[in-house]
C-alpha positions in Angstrom: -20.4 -13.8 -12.5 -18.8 -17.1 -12.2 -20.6 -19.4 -9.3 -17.4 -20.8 -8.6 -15.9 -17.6 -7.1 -19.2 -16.3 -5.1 -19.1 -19.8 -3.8 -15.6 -19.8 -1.8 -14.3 -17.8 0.9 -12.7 -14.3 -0.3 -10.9 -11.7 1.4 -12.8 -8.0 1.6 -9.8 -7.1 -1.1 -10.2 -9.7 -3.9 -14.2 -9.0 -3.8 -13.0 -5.4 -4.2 -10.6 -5.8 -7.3 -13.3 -8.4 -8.5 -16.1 -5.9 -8.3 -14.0 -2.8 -9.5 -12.9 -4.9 -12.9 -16.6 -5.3 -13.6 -18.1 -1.6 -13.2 -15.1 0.7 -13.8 -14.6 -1.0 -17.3 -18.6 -0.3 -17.7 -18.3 3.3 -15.7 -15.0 5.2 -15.9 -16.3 7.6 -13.5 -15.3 4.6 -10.9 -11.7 4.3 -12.4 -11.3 7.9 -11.8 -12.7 7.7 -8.2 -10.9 5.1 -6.6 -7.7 4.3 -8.9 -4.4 6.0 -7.4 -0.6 6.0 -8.0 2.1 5.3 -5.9 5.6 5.9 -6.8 8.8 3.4 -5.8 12.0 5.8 -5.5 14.8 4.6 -5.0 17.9 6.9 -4.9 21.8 5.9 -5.1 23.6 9.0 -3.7 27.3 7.7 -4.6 26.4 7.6 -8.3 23.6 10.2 -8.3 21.1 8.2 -10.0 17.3 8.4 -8.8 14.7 5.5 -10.2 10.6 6.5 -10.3 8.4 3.2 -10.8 4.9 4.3 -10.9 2.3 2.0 -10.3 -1.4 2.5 -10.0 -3.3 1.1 -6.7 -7.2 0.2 -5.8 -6.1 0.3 -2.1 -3.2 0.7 0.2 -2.0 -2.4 1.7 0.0 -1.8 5.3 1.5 -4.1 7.2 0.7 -3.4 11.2 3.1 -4.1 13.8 3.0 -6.3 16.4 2.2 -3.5 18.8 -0.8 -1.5 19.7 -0.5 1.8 16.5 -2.1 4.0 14.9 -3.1 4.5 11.7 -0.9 7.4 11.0 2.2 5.6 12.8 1.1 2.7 10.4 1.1 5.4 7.2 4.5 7.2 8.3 6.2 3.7 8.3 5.0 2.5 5.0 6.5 5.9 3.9 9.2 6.0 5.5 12.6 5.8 3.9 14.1 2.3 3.7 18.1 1.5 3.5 19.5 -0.6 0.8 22.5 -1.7 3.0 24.6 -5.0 3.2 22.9 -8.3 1.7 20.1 -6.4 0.5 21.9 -3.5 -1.5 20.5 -2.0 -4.9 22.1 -3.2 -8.0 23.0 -0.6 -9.6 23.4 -0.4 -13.8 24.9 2.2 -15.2 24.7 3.5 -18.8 27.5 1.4 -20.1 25.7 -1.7 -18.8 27.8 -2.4 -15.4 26.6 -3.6 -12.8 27.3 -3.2 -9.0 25.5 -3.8 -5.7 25.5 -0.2 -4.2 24.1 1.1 -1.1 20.5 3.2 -1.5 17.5 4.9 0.0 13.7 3.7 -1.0 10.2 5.0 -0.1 7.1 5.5 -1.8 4.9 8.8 -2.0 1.9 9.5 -3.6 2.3 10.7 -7.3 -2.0 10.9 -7.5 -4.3 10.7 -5.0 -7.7 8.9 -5.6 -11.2 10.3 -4.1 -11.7 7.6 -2.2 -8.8 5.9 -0.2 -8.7 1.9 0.9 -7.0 1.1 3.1 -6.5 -2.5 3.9 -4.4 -3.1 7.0 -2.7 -6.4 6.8 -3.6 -8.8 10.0 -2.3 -12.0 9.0 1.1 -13.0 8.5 3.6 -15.8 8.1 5.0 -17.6 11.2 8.5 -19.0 9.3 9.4 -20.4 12.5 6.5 -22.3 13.2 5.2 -22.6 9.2 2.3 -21.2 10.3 -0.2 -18.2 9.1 -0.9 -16.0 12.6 -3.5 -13.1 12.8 -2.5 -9.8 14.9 -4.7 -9.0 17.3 -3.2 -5.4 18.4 -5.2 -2.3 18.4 -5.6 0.1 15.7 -6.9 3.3 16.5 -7.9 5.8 13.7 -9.0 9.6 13.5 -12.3 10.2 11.5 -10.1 12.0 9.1 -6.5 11.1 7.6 -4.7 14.2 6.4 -1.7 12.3 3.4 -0.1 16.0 2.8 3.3 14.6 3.9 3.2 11.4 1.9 2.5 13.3 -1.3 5.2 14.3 -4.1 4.7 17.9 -4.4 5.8 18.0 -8.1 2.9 15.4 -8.8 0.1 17.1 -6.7 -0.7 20.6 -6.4 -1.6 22.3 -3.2 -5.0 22.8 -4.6 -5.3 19.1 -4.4 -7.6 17.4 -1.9 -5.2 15.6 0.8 -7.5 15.1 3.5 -10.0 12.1 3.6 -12.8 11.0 5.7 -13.5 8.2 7.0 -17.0 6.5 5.9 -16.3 2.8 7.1 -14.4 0.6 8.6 -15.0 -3.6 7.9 -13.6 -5.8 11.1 -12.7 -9.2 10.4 -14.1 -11.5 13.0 -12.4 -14.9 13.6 -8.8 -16.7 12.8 -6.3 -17.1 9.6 -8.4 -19.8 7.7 -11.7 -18.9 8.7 -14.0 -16.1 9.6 -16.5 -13.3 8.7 -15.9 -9.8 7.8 
């Protein structure tokens, strides 16, 4: 391991990812554990065109608001459907390579689910009008299992399928933006 990264701060995440790189390409049994897939859908009902992106994940990364939530409030708005409206339509390209800005729905779902679920709830964020980085403070309370049955697409996952996952541990990060300990 390189000295240089052991001896500057890091997030819980990037030790994660770090950490996973090194065993899961020595153990696939780890790959297969904790490596899931999300897929992007994104669905443009005037031309009746649906997109799937798939893309694999080590953990879920939610934003929280700026409120006092829960974690399943936190989980049904990262899955909730998003609309492409206005200034920040889809553009659309259609088989004879025209495009066109056209109003559309996105969400995610779960196309696999991995045994083991991270979940990193996102503290910090960017104050653009005061160019500074703020950490949220709000309560976050959790159940000591988190049932992701309506998240799922049913195509993709069978009902035989584990859904249901319990929680093992939770790591608090203790201090501001630019410093602290987890």
């Amino acid at each position: 391991w390189e000295r240089s990264f052991w001896n500057s701060p890091q997030d819980v995440q990037e030790i994660y990812s770090y950490l996973y790189e090194i065993f899961s390409s020595r153990n696939p049994i780890i790959k297969d554990n904790c490596e899931g897939e999300l897929t992007t859908v994104i669905e443009v009902p005037c031309k009746d065109y649906v997109s799937r992106k798939k893309e694999n994940f080590l953990f879920l990364q939610l934003d929280i608001p700026k409120t006092d939530s829960t974690l399943d409030s936190i989980l049904k708005c990262f899955f909730a459907k998003e609309f492409l409206t206005g200034d920040n339509r889809y553009l659309y390209i259609s088989n004879d390579n025209l495009h066109s800005y056209q109003d559309a729905q996105k969400h995610f779902e779960f196309t696999k689910l991995p045994n083991i679920l991270f979940i990193q709830l996102k503290r910090f964020y960017c104050d653009i009008q005061n160019n500074t980085n703020q950490k949220l403070f709000h309560k976050v309370e959790y159940q000591q299992t988190l049932n992701v049955k309506e998240f799922i697409n049913k195509e993709s996952i069978s009902d035989t399928d584990e859904t249901v996952f319990k929680l093992y541990a939770v790591i608090v990060h203790s201090g501001m933006c630019n410093s602290g300990h987890y």
